[in-house]
C-alpha positions as a printed NumPy array, in Angstrom:
array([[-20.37 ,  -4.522,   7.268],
       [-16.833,  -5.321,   7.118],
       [-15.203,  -2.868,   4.332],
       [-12.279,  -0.958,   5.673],
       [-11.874,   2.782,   5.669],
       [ -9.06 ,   4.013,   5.56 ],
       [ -7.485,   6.827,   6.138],
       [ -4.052,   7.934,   4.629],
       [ -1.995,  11.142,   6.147],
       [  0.569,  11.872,   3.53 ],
       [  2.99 ,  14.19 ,   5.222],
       [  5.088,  14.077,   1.948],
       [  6.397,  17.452,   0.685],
       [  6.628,  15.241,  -2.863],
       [  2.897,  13.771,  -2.614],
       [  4.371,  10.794,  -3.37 ],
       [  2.928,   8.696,  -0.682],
       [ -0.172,   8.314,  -0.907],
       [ -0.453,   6.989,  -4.139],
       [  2.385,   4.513,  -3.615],
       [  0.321,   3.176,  -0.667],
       [ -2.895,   2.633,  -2.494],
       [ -1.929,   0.469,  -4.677],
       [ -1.101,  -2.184,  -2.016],
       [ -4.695,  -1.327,  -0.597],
       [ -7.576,  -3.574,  -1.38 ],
       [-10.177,  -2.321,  -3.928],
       [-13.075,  -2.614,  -2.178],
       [-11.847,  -0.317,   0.702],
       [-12.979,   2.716,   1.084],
       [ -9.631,   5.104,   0.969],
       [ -9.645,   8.048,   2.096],
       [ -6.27 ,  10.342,   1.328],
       [ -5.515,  13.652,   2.749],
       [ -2.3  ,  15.758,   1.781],
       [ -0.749,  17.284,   5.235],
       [  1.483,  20.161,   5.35 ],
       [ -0.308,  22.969,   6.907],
       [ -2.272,  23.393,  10.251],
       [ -5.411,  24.18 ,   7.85 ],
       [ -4.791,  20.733,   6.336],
       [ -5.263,  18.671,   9.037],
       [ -8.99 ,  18.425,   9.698],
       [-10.065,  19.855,  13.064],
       [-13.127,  17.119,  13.478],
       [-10.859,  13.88 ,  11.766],
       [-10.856,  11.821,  15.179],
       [-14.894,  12.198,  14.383],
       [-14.611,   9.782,  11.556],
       [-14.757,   6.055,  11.448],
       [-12.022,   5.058,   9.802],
       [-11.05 ,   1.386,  11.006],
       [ -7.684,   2.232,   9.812],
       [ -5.087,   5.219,   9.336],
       [ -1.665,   5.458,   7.425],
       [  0.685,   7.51 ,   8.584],
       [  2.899,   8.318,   5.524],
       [  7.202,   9.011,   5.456],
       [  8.029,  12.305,   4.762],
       [ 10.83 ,  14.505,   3.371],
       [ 10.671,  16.526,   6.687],
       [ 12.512,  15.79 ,  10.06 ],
       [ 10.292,  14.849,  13.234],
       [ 13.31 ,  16.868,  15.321],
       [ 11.894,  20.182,  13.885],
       [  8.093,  21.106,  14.663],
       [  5.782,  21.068,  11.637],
       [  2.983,  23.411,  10.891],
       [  1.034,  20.676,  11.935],
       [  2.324,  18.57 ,  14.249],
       [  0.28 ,  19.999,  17.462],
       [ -2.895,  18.766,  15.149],
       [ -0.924,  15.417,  14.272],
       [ -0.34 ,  14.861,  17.76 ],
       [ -3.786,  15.219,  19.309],
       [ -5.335,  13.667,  16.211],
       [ -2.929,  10.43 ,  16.899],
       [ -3.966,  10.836,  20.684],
       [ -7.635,  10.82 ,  20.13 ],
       [ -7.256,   7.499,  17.298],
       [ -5.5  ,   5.794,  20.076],
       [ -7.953,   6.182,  22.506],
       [-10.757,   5.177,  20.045],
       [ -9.356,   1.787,  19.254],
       [ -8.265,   2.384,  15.986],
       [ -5.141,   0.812,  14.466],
       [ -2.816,   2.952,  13.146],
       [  0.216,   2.39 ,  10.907],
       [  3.451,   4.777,  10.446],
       [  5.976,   4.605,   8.451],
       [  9.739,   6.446,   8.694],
       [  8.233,   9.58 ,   9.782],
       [  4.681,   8.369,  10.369],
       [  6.353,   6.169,  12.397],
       [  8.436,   8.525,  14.246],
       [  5.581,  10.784,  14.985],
       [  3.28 ,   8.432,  16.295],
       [  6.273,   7.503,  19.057],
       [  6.685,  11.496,  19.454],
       [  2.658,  11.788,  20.082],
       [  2.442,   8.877,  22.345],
       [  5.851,   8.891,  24.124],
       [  6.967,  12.045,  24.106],
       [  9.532,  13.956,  22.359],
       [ 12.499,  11.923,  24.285],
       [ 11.553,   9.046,  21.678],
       [ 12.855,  10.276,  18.378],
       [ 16.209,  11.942,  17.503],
       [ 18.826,  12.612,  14.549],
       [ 19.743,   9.102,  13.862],
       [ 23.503,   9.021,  15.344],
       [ 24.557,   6.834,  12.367],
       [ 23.559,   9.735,  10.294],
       [ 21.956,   8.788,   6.651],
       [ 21.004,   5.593,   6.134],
       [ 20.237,   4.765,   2.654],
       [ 19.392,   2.52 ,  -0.102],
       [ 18.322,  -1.286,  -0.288],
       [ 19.558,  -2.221,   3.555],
       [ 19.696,  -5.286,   5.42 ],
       [ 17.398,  -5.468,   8.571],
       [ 17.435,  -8.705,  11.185],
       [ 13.263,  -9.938,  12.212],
       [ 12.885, -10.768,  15.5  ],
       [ 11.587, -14.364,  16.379],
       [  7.712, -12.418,  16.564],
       [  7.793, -10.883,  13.498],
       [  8.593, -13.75 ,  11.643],
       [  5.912, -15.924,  13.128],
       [  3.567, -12.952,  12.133],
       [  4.796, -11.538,   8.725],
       [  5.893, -14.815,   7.221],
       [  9.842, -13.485,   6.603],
       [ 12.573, -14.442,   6.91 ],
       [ 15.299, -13.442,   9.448],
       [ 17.01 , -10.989,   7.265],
       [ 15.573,  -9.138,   4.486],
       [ 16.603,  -6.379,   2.52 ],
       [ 13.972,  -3.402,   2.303],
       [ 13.809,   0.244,   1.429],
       [ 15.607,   2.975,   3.243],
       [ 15.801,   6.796,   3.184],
       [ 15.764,   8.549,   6.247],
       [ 18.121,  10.858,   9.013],
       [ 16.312,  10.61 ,  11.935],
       [ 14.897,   7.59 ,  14.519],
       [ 12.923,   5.894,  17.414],
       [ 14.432,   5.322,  20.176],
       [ 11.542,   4.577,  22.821],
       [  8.355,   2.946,  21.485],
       [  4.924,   3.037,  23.521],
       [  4.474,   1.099,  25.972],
       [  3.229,  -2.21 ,  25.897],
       [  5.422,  -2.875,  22.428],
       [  7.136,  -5.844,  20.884],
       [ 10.195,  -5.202,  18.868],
       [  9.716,  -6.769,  15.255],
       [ 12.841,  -5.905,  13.428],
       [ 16.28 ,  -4.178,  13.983],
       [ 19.889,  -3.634,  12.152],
       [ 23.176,  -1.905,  13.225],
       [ 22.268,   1.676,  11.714],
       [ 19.205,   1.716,  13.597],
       [ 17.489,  -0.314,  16.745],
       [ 13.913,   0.305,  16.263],
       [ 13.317,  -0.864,  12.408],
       [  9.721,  -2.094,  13.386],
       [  7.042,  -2.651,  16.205],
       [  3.445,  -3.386,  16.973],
       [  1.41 ,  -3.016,  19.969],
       [ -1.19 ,  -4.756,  20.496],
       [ -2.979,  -3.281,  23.212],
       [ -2.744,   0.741,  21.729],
       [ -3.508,  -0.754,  18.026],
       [  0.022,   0.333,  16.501],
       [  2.42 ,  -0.966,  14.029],
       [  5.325,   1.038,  12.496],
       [  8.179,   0.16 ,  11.021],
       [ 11.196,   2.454,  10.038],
       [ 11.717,   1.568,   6.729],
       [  9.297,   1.965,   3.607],
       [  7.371,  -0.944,   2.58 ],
       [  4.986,   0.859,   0.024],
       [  8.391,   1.187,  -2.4  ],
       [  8.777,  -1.916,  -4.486],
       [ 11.909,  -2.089,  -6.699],
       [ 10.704,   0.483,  -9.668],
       [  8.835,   3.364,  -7.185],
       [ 11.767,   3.248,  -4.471],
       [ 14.765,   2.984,  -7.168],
       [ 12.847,   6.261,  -8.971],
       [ 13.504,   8.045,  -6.035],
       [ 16.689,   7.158,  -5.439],
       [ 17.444,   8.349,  -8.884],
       [ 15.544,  11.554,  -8.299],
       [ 17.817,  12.26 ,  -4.891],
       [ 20.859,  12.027,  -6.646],
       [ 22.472,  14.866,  -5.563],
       [ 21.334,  14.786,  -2.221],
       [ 22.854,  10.838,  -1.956],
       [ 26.292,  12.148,  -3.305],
       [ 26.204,  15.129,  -0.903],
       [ 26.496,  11.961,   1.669],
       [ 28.819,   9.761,  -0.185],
       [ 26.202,   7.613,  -1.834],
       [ 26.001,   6.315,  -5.377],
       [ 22.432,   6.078,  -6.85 ],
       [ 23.628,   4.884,  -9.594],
       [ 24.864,   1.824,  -7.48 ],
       [ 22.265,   1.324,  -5.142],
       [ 19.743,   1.361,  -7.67 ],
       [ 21.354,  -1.854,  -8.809],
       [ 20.722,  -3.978,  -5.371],
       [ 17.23 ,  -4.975,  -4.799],
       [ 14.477,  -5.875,  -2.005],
       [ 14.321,  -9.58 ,  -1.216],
       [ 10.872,  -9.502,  -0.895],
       [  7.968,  -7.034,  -1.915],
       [  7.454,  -5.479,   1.637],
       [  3.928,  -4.125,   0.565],
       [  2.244,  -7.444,  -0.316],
       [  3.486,  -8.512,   3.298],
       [  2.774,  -5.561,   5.705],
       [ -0.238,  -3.579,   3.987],
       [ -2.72 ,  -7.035,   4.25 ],
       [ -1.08 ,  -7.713,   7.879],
       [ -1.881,  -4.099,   9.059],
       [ -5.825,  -4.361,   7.935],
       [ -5.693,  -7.675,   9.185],
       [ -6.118,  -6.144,  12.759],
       [ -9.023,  -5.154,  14.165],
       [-10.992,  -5.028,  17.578],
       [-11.152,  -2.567,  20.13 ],
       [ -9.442,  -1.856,  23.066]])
């Protein structure tokens, strides 16, 4: 009666998502993980489903250029909200649930430009009481654009200098998204890293330095339980 089903949308050109996010997932849920990158896809009848929960993976891609199936994404999200069903995002998950349910005024090329690499973010006084962190932690980021507007009816959960908006959650529209990428523990997110190399150095980054600074906490055991922690509908 109570077994969650979950839904992952892994918008990753790399397919790495998905299974990074399973394995913070409990095994008795019933997962459900569909690769996204063209408008055939994305299911037309997925808002038909009952999925108590969905995912919505990061992503190589930037939310300020149209997808082949971000029309889909956005009505999908839409629909999902409407339903009561809590849904997660992460880096561009995250952005493009704030582009779906805010409008396309809420995300942007991150004015700070790249931020990247094991990077310090503040908790508000809400997240801590929620998440059990601390005020500062260090977690994983990799990403060129940003939130700047979240739906309505949010509460800020964490923030840093690079970017405002490092995590939310809303209560009454069943939402939680956070920025940065708490599926990558030390090993998965220092892989990549390693892997983007060139693309770090392009921007005056050093993997082989960041790889060398580490998380001060592993994000997934904290946020993954949290998120299917919430239920109820609106």
């Amino acid at each position: 009666m109570n077994q969650k089903k979950i839904l992952i949308l892994d918008y990753s050109t790399t397919r790495v998502e998905a299974s990074a996010i399973k394995r913070w997932l409990p095994a008795e849920a019933h997962v459900v993980a569909l690769f996204i990158d063209t408008e055939e896809s994305f299911p037309d009848d997925l808002a038909e489903n009952d999925f108590t929960h969905v995912i919505h993976s990061g992503s190589e891609l930037s939310i300020t250029e149209k997808a082949p199936f971000t029309k889909k994404a956005i009505a999908f999200i839409q629909a999902a909200r409407d339903k009561g069903i809590w849904q997660m995002g992460t880096c561009y998950g995250h952005q493009l649930i704030c582009l779906a349910l805010v409008g396309e005024n809420a995300v942007r090329k991150a004015p700070a430009g790249f931020e990247v690499g094991w990077k310090k973010v503040i908790f508000t006084d809400k997240a801590r009481e929620i998440l059990d962190v601390r005020e500062e932690e260090t977690v994983w980021q990799h990403h060129f654009d940003e939130v700047v507007e979240i739906p309505k009816g949010s509460q800020l959960l964490a923030t840093n200098t690079h970017t405002k908006i490092q995590a939310y959650i809303n209560y009454e529209q069943h939402l939680f998204g956070s920025q940065f990428h708490p599926e990558f523990d030390r090993e998965a997110g220092n892989r990549i890293f390693l892997r983007d190399r060139e693309l770090l150095a392009s921007h005056r980054y050093d993997a082989e330095k960041i790889v060398k600074d580490a998380p001060s906490l592993d994000t997934g055991k904290v946020f993954y339980p949290f998120f299917l922690g919430q239920t109820g509908e609106i």
